[in-house]
C-alpha positions in Angstrom: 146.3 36.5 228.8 144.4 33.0 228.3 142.0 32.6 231.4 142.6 36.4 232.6 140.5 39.7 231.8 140.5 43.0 233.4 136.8 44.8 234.0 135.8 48.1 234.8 132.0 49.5 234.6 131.8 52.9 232.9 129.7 55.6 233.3 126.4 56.1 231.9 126.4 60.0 232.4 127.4 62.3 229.9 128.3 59.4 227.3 128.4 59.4 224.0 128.0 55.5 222.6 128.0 56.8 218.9 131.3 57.6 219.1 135.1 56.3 220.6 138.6 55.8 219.9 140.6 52.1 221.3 144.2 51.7 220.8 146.3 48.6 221.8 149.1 46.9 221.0 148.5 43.2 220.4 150.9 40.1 219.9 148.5 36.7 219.4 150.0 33.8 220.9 146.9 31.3 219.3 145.3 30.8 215.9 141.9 30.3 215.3 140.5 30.9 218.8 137.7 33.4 218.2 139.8 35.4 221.3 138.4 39.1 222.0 140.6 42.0 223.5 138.0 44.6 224.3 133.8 43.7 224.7 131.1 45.2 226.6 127.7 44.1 227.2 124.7 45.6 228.4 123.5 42.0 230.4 120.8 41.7 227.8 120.5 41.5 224.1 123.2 44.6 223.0 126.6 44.1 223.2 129.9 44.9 221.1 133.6 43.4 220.4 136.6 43.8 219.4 137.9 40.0 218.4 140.1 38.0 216.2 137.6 35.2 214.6 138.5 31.6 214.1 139.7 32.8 210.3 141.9 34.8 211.9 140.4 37.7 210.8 140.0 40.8 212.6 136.2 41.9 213.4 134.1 44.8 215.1 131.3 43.3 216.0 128.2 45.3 217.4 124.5 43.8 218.4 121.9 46.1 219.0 119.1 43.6 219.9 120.4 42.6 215.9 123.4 42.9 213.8 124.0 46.9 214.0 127.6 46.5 212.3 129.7 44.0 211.6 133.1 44.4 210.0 135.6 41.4 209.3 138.8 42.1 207.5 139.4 40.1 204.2 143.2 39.8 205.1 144.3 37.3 208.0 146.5 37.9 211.2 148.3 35.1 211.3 151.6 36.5 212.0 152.8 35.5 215.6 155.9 36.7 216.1 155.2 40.4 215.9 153.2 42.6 217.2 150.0 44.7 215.6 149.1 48.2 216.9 145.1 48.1 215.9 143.2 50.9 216.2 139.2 51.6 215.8 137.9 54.5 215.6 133.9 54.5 216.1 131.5 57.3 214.8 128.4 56.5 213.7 126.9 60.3 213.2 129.3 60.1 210.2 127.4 60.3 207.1 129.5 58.2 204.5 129.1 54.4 206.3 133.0 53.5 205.6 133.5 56.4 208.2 131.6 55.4 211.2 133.9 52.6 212.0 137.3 53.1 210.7 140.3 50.5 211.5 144.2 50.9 211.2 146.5 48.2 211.5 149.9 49.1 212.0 149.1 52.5 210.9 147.7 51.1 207.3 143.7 51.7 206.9 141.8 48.5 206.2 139.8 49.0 203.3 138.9 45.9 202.3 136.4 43.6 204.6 134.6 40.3 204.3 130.8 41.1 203.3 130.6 43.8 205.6 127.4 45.5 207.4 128.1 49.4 208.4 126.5 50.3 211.3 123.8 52.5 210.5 123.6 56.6 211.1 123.6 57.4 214.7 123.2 53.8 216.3 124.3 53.5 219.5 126.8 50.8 220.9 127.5 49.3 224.2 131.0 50.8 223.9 131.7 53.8 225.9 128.3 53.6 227.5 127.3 52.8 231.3 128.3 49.0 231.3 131.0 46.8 232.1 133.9 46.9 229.4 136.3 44.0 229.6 139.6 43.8 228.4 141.3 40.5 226.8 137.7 38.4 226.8 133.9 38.7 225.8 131.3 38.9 228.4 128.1 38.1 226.7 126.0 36.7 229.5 129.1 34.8 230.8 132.6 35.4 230.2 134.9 33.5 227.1 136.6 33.8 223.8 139.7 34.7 226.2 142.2 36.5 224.2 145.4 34.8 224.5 148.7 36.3 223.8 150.1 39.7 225.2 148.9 43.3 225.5 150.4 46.3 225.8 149.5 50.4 226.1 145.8 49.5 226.0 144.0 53.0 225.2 140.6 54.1 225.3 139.0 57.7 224.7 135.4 58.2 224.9 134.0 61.0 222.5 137.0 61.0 220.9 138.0 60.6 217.0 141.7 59.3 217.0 143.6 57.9 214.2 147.2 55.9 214.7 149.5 58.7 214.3 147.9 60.1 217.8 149.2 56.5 219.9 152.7 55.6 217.4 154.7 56.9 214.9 157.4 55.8 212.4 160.9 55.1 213.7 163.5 57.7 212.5 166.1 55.4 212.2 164.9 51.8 211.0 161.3 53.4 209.8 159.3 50.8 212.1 156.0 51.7 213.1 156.7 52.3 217.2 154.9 53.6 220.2 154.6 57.4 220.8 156.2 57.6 224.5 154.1 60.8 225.5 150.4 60.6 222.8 148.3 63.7 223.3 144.8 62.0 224.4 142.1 63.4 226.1 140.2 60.7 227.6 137.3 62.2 229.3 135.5 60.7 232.3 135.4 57.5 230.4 138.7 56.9 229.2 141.7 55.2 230.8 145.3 54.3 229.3 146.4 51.0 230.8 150.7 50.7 229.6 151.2 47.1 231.2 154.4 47.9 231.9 154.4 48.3 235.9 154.9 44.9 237.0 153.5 45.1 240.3 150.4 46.8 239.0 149.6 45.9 235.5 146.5 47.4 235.3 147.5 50.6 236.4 145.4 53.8 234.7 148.1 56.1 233.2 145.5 58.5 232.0 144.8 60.3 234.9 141.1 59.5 235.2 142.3 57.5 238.2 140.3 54.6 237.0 139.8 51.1 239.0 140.0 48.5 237.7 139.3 44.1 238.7 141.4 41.7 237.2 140.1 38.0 237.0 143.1 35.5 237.1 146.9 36.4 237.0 148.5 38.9 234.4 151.7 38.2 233.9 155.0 40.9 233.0 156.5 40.1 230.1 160.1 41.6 228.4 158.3 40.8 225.0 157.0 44.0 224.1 156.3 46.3 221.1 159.7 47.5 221.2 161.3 44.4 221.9 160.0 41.8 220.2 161.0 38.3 221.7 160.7 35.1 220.2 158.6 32.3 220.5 158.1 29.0 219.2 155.9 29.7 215.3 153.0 26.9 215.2 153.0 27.7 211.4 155.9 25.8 210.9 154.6 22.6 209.8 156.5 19.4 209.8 155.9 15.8 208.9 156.3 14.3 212.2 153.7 13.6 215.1 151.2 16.1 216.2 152.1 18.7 218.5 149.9 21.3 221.0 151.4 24.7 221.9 150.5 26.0 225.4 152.0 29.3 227.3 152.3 31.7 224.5 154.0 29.4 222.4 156.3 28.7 225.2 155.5 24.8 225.5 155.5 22.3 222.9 154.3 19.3 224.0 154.0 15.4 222.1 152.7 12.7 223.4 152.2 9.7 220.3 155.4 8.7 220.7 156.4 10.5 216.9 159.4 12.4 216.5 158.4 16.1 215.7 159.9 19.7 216.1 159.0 22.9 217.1 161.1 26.7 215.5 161.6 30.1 217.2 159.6 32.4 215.8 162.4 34.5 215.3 166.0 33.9 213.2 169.4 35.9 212.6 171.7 35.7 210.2 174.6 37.2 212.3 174.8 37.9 215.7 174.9 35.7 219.4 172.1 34.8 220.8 170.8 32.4 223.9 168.2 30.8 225.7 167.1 28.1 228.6 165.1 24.7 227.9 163.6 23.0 230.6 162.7 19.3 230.2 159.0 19.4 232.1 158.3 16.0 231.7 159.2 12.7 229.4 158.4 9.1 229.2 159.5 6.6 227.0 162.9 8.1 228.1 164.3 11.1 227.7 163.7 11.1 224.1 164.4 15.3 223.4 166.8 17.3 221.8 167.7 20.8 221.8 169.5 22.8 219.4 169.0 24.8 215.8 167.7 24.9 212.6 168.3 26.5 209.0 164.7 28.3 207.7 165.7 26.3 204.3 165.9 22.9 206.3 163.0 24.2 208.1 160.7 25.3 204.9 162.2 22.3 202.8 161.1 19.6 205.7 164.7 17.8 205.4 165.2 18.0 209.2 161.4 18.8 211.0 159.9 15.9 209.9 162.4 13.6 211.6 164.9 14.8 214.4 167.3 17.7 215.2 171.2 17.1 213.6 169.7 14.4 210.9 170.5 17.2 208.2 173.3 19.3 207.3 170.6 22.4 208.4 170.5 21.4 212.1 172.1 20.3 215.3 170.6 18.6 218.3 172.2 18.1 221.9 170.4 15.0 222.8 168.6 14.0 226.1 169.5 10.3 226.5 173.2 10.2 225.3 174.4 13.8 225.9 175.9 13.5 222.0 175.4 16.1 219.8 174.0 15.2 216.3 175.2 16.7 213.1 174.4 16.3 209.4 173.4 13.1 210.2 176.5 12.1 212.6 176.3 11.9 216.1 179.3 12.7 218.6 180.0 12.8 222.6 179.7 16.1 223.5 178.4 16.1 227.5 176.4 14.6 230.1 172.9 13.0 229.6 169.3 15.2 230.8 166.2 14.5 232.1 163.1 16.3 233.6 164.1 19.2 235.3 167.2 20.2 233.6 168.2 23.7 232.2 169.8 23.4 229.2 171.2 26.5 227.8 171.8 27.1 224.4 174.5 29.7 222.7 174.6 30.5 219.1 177.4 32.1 217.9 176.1 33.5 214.5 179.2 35.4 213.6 181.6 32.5 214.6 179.7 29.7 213.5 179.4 27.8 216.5 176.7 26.3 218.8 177.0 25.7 222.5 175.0 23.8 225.4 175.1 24.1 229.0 173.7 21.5 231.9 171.9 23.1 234.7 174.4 26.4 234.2 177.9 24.6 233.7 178.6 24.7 229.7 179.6 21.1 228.5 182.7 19.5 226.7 184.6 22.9 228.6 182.6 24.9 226.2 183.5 29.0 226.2 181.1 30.7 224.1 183.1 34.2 224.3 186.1 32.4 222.4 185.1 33.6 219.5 187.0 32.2 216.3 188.4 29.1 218.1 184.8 28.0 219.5 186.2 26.6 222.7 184.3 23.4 223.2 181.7 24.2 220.9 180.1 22.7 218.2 180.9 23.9 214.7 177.8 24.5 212.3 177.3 22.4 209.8 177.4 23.6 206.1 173.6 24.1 205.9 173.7 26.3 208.9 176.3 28.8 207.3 176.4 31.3 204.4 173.7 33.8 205.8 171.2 31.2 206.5 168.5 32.0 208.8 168.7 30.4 211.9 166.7 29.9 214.9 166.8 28.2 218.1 164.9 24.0 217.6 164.0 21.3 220.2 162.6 18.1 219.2 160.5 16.4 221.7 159.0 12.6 222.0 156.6 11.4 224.3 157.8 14.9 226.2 156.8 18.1 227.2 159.4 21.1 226.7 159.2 24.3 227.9 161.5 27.1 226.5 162.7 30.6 228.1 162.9 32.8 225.4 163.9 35.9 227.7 160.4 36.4 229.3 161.8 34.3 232.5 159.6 32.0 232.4 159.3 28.0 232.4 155.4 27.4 231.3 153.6 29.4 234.1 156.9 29.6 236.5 158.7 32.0 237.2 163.1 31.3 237.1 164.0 30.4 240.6 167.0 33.1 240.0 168.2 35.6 237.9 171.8 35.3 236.0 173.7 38.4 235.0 172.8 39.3 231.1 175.0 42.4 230.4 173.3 42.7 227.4 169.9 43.3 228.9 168.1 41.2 226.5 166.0 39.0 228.4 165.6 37.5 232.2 167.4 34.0 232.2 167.9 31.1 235.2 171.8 31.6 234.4 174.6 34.1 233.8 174.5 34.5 229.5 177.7 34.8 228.0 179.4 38.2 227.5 177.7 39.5 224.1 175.1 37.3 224.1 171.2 38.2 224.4 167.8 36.8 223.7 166.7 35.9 220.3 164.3 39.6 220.2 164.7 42.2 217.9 166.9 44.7 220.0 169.5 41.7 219.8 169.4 41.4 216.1 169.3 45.0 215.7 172.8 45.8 217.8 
């Protein structure tokens, strides 16, 4: 959500502060940022959060002209290509302390917390009390700690006890912890139930409290969602090349010292045909990027990342300058050069063993990613790249900034200019993706 929150004031009437349920589904798309998803402050001294810290922990936070509770997991979230379903339930007339402020992750009670302070018997919050509530920032005395990533079926019930099994449930055939499509909630004059899912009015109350609601810069619909997980580019991965910044959800990589680096989906298959869209924002130094995949054992054993795409037998790389493709070290024609402003598509033929780039929507070198076993044009894996590895969709950038579509249709902050067909439904792309192909998301791996 980066620079965007949604308010709306509660009311002070008939509350009940000492006691709430919040629900939301969460995917982070920054470490370490300190980034809240649900605060309210009274404009003075009290005030109360719901935040990831700059450990990456996750914290409930509440001031009452002091420190009136303050619970910090020991684990970490650090996982950024899924998402978590966090729940907190608030009751402070409870009379054993580890029940007035419980918290589920995923549907798995946290337990263990970071020197915690309970909050005390019957202290009152600014939650669910006549203020304004903000989701996906703070608002202490001016507003910050954006939360940055995505949200999704953002529930809140004043008075209310809730545990997870009231918002999600367990998948009957995979056993994945899942949103409940129809929760039983009563939400009270306070509550609301924002799904996100109504493009045109993402902060639309489903709860039938009919609640306003202001929202502060631009949200943004996403396909990425609890039950379709998309891909993005995993800052975790680290390599020994030059430094690299990750903007737009881990959308954009960006390098600028001139130092060959790259930058991994967040996601990888072992089977399976997958595609996405590469955009070449900007360059200089010229056109120094590639595009293409990577092994997670070249990845993990730094034999490719530290360098360039196609210098290993774990990747491939369709480079910018030439239009070769590199290979285990080898480089070969394969198409015409890019530059800034090009789509570049990219097919991955997991169950075929073959890897396929189109220019601005025409596939080069004739390429026909639906030929199947005779990979038409395409490029065949090379041996680290085969035998079940994981693989995942790579650029390398120099001196360049590179913006990826996973499926979200999206190029940084821009929306595609047009949408191709996709019969697999998997994602929004610039161009038509080939019959049985789909985003790299977790309904594609699944078919």
């Amino acid at each position: 959500m980066a620079t965007t929150r949604i308010n709306t004031t509660l009311s002070g009437s008939g509350v009940n502060p000492k006691k709430w349920t919040f629900s939301a589904w969460v995917k982070r798309g920054s470490l370490s940022d300190g980034g809240k998803f649900f605060a309210a402050y009274d404009g003075g001294n009290y005030y109360h959060d719901i935040k990831f810290s700059t450990e990456d922990r996750l914290v409930v936070y509440c001031h009452n002209n002091g420190n009136a509770g303050n619970l910090k997991t020991s684990r970490r979230f650090r996982d950024m290509s899924l998402w978590y379903h966090i729940v907190v339930n608030w009751d402070t007339a409870q009379s054993d302390q580890e029940d007035r402020c419980k918290v589920w992750v995923n549907n798995e009670r946290i337990t263990e917390w970071s020197s915690p302070t309970y909050p005390a018997q019957n202290v009152n919050g600014t939650i669910n009390d006549g203020y304004v509530h903000t989701i996906g920032a703070g608002n202490t005395g001016s507003y910050g700690n954006y939360f940055i990533g995505c949200m999704s079926h953002v529930h809140f019930a004043g008075n209310q006890s809730y545990d997870p099994t009231t918002f999600g449930e367990v998948d009957a055939t995979d056993g994945m912890w899942k949103i409940k499509p129809s929760p039983t909630v009563t939400y009270t004059e306070n509550g609301f139930f924002l799904k996100m899912e109504d493009a045109s009015n993402l902060d639309l109350d489903s709860s039938g409290q009919s609640r306003s609601f202001t929202t502060t810069g631009t949200l943004t619909a996403t396909k990425d969602n609890p039950d379709n997980c998309l891909a993005t580019f995993n800052p975790l991965f680290v390599d020994d090349g030059g430094a690299k910044t990750f903007t737009n959800g881990n959308t954009t990589v960006t390098e600028t010292a001139n130092s060959w680096t790259s930058a991994h989906s967040s996601l990888m298959a072992t089977t399976g045909k997958y595609y996405c869209e590469t955009k070449l924002v900007s360059f200089s130094g010229g056109s120094a990027s590639y595009v293409g995949a990577s092994s997670n054992h070249s990845i993990q054993s730094k034999t490719s990342v530290g360098s360039i795409l196609g210098t290993d037998t774990g990747s491939v790389g369709y480079y910018a300058s030439s239009g070769n493709v590199d290979k285990a070290g080898a480089s070969a024609s394969y198409g015409a050069t890019w530059g800034a402003g090009n789509i570049i598509g990219t097919a991955i033929d997991l169950d075929n063993n073959f890897i396929y780039f189109s220019k601005d929507g025409v596939w080069q070198n004739s390429g026909d990613p639906t030929s199947g076993a005779t990979g038409t044009g395409g490029v065949a894996l090379p041996s680290g790249m085969t035998g079940e590895q994981f693989i995942g969709f790579s650029v390398s950038p120099n001196e360049s900034v590179m913006a990826v579509n996973f499926g979200n249709g999206y190029f940084q902050t821009t929306a595609i200019t047009s949408e191709g067909t996709n019969a697999s439904k998997n994602g929004i792309f610039e161009y038509d993706v080939p019959a049985g192909y789909g985003a790299l998301c977790t309904k594609q791996i699944n078919s």
